[in-house]
Each structure stands twice: as C-alpha cells, then as structure tokens.
C-alpha positions, 0 to 999 in steps of 0.5 A: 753917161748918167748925171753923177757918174763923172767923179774923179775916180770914174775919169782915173779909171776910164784914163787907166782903161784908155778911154779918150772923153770929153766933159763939162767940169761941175762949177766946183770942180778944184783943178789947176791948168797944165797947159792951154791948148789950140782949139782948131778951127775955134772961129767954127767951134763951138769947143770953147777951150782945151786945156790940159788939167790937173784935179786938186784936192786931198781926194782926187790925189789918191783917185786920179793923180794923172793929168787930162788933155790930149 
C-alpha cells in the first residue's frame, strides 16, 4: 500500500471485498470508539490498542458507514 491509498472509502471498499487490514489512522482522522478491545499478549507487543471504531464525519458516512475491529 502506497502513502495516500488509505481513505475512507478504500477501507469501505476493501471491508465489502473482505479483506481483514491493519492500519495507523492520519493525525486528523475524526472517529469515535465502539468498543476496546484485549490486545493479547500486550506486555510482549508492540500492538498498542484494539479498538473497534466508527469513522465520523459527513464524507465517511456516505464512503464507509460500517464499523472496523475484529
């Protein structure tokens, strides 16, 4: 994945396709958290949170109304 490629609408896409990702959100991504997740094993990872989420905003309603986390 190239820098730029990870818009809303790419994650609504790739989420109708069925693709499972992992991502680092932009600093001004506007979201809200659904639920927190266990991270397993966190002593060990260096995964920092899981967190189901919901994007916000007049644009990713109509590009990607579903939530993410798994």
């Amino acid at each position: 994945m190239t820098e730029g490629t990870t818009t809303t609408s790419s994650f609504g896409r790739w989420t109708d396709e069925g693709v499972y990702f992992v991502t680092r959100l932009k600093d001004n991504a506007v979201y809200r958290v659904v639920k927190n997740l266990p991270v397993p094993g966190a002593s060990n990872s260096t995964v920092r949170k899981d967190q189901l989420i919901r994007f916000r905003g007049p644009r990713a309603k109509k590009r990607c109304p579903m939530s993410f986390g798994w």
